[in-house]
N, C-alpha and C positions, 0 to 999 in steps of 0.2 A: 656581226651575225644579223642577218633578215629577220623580219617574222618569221616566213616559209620554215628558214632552217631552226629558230627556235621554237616553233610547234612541233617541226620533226623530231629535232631532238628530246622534246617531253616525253611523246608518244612513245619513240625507243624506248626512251626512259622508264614508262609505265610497262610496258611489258617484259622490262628483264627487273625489275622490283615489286611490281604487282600492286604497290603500295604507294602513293604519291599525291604530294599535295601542292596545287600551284598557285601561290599566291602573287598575280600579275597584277598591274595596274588597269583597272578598267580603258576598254579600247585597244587591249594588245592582243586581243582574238583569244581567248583562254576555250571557249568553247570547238576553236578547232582544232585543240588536242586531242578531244573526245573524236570528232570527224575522223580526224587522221590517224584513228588510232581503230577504229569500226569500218572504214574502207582499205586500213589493211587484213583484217577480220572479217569478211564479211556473214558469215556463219556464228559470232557470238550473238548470243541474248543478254540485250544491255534493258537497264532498268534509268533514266535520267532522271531527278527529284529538283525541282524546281521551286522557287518561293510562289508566284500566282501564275492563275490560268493562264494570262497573256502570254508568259514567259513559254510556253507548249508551245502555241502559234510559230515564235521567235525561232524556235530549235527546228522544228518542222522547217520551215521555211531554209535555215540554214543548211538542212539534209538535200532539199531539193535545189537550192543554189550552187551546189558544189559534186549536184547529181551524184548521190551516196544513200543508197536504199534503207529504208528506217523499217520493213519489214518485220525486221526484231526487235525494233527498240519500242518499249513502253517509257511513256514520259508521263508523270504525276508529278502534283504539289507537296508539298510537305507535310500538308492540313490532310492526307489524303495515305501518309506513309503508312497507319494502323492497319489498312487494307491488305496491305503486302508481305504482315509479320510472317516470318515463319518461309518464306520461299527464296528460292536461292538464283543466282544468278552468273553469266560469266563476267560480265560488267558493270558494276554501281559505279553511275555518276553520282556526286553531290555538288549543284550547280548553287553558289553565295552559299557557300559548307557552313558559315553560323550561324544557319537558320537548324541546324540539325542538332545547337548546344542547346536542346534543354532535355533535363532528366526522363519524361516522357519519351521525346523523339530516341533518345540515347539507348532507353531500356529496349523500346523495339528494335533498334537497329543492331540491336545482341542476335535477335532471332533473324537479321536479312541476310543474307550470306551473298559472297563474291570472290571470286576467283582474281576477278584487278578491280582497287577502287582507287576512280579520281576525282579527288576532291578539290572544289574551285571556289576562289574569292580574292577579291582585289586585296583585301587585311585579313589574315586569318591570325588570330592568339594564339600564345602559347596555350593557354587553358584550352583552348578549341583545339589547336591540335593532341594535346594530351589524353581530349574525351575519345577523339579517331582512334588514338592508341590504346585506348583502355577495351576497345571495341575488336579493331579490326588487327593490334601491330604496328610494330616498326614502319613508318612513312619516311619517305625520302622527301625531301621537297626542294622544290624551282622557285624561285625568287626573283621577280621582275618591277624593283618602283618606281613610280612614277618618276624620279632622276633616271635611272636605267635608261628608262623606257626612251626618255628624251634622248639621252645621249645617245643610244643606240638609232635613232632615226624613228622609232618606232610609232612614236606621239611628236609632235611638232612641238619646236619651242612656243610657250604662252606668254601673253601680258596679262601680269594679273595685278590688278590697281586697288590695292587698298586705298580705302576713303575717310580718314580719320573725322570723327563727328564727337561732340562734347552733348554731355545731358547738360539740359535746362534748369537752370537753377536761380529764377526769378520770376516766372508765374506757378502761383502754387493753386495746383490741379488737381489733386488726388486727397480725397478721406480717411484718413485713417484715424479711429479710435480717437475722435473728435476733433482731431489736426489736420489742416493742409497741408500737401506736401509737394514741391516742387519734384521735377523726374529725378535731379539728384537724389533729393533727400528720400524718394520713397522708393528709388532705385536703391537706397542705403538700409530703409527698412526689410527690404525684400532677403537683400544681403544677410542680415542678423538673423533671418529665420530660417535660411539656410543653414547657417553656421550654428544654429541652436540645432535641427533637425538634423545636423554631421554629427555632431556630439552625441546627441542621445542615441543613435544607431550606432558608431563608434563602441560605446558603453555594452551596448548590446546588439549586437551584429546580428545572433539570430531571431530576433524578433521582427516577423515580418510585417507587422503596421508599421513599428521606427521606420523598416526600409522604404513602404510606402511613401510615409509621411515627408521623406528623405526628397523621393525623387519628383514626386507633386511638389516639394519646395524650388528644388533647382528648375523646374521643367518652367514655374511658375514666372521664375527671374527670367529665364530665357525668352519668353514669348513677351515679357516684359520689354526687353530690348528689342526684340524683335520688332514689336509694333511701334516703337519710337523712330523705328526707321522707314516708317511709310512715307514721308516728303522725300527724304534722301532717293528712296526705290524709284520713285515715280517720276523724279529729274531723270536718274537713267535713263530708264523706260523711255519716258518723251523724246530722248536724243537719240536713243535707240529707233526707235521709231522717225523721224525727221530722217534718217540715213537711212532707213529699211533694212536694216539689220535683223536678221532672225534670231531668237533670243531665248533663253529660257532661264526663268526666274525661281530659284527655291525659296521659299516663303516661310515664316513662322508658326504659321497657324493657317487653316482653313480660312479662318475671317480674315487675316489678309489678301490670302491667295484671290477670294471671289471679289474683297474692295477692289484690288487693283488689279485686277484680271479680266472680271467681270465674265463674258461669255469663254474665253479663253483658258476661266481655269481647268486646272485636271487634278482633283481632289477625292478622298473616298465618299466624299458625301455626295458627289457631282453625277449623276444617272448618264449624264453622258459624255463622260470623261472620256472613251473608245474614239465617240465622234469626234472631238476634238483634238484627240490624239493623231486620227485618220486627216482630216484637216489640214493638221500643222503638215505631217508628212507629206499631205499635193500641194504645200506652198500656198493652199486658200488664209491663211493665217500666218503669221511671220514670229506669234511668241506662245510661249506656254506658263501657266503660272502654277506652282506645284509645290506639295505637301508630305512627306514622307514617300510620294512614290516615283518613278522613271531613275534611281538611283541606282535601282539593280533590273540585268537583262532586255529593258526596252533598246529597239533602235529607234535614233532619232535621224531624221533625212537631215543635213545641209545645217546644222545648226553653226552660228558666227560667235556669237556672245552669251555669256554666261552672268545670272546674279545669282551673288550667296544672299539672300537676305539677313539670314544667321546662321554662323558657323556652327559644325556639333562641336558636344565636348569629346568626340572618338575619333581618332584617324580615320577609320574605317569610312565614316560618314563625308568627313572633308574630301576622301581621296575618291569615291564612288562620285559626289558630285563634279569634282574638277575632271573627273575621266569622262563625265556626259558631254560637255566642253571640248575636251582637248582630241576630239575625234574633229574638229573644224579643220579647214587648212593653216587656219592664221587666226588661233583661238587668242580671245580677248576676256577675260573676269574680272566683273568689279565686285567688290566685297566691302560694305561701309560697318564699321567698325566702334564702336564708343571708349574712346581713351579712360582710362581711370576706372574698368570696369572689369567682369568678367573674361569679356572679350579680348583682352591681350590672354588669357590660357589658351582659349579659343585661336587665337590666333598661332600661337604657337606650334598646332596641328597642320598647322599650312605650310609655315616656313621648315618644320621638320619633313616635311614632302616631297617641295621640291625646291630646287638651289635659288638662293636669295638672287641671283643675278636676275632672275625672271620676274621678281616680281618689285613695285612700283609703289610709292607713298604718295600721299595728297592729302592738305587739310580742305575739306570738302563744308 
């Protein structure tokens, strides 16, 4: 089966269930089920809810690419949904549908009403789709992963090159509570405070500082590795660069992405992240360095090569970046990795994605 015919078949799908949730791998066209499903409609009133502004642009553009009158369609953010409470419609999109799991967005979307609703996201939960149900009903759902997707021709086979890298554990760097500490050893600190901060949320699950305190701990270790990987990144980078390979870098932190991106990056702090975004797309720039965003709905022109800087700990996150990637013809990811750490769960989210055959080890 094509893409063609498995958009077509969603679309059918959605109008003799009315209910439907399609959880595709980024890159397998998920937004042209909504298309092919309002060009055989042309008389519904569709309502599309998108995570940011740019992502409007994106669908606009896709209505006029495929020449399909958008007439009826309203398209808003999700920051934007309170606006809408209370009005009904023939069509609700929910375009990355986990932006719609929180108790807020959930309560309103009691009062949005819909005749057919499709719900879109590369990973959607069982908890996510249980909130649709608690809402809307019984959803049928299509299922497309990133194995799928390859086998079926849909996404090209990838190289994805893990880069095994060891923490440092002979010049001691780091202060803590009057001790130095080598990246091991305060990689190991970081560690214990996690694992104290699991427990005491554990203990008391609805206590929402422990959960804070919880996730400022992990987020803490993670940008911790993160940043230990700025020499590893930036060998890439350079060889990336020497072949003129176009590239896009996910980064740990805002302050990596501007070290080593420098005008290049596209971050939320960056005023002109659009223009760089426009940039890479006319080929004036060949890489992007980036922060929690281009993960969901942007199109990228021509893009070759792929870095994880740091893996999430969610599927969802590994599989949206490997999908900005695997839209290349002859997609390449390197991913450097620290043995003995976190990073093998992390890594875990990868190879449970897609089949071990694709992807490649190296001590780096």
């Amino acid at each position: 089966m094509n893409r063609d015919e498995l958009q077509e078949a969603a679309a059918k799908r959605l109008f003799h269930s009315k209910r439907l949730i399609c959880m595709w791998a980024t890159g397998c066209g998920k937004s042209r089920i909504a298309l092919r499903f309002l060009e055989a409609h042309p008389e519904f009133r569709c309502l599309i809810l998108v995570p940011e502004q740019d992502n409007i642009k994106n669908w606009l553009n896709e209505f006029d690419k495929f020449g399909i009158p958008s007439i009826n369609v309203t398209i808003i953010c999700y920051a934007s949904l309170h606006k809408y409470k209370g009005t009904s419609w023939d069509v609700v999109v929910f375009d990355e549908v986990p932006h719609v799991d929180t108790e807020k967005r959930t309560a309103i979307c009691k009062a949005l009403k819909g005749d057919y609703i499709l719900a879109l996201g590369a990973v959607v939960t069982e908890e996510e789709r249980q909130t649709l149900e608690q809402v809307y009903g019984k959803f049928d759902m299509s299922i497309v992963s990133l194995s799928r997707a390859i086998s079926l021709g849909l996404l090209p086979a990838p190289l994805v090159n893990v880069l095994h890298l060891q923490l440092d554990d002979n010049a001691k760097i780091y202060w803590y509570k009057g001790a130095t500490y080598t990246d091991k050893g305060y990689y190991q600190i970081l560690t214990n405070l996690v694992d104290k901060a699991v427990s005491a949320f554990n203990a008391n699950p609805n206590n929402k500082f422990l959960k804070m305190r919880m996730l400022r701990a992990g987020n803490e270790r993670k940008r911790f590795l993160g940043s230990r990987k700025d020499q590893a990144i930036l060998r890439i980078c350079q060889e990336l660069d020497k072949k003129g390979k176009r590239y896009i870098c996910f980064c740990s932190s805002i302050k990596q992405a501007e070290a080593l991106g420098g005008n290049n990056a596209y971050t939320s702090k960056s005023p002109k992240s659009m223009e760089h975004l426009r940039r890479f797309n006319n080929h004036e720039i060949n890489s992007l360095f980036v922060v929690g965003k281009l993960i969901e709905g942007q199109n990228l022109n021509d893009i070759e090569c792929g870095i994880i800087g740091q893996l999430g700990g969610t599927q969802r996150i590994t599989v949206q970046e490997l999908g900005r990637v695997f839209r290349s013809k002859k997609p390449v990811v390197y991913i450097p990795v620290f043995d003995e750490s976190k990073d093998n769960s992390f890594l875990y989210t990868l190879t449970s994605s897609i089949p071990e055959e694709y992807i490649k080890h190296y001590n780096f």
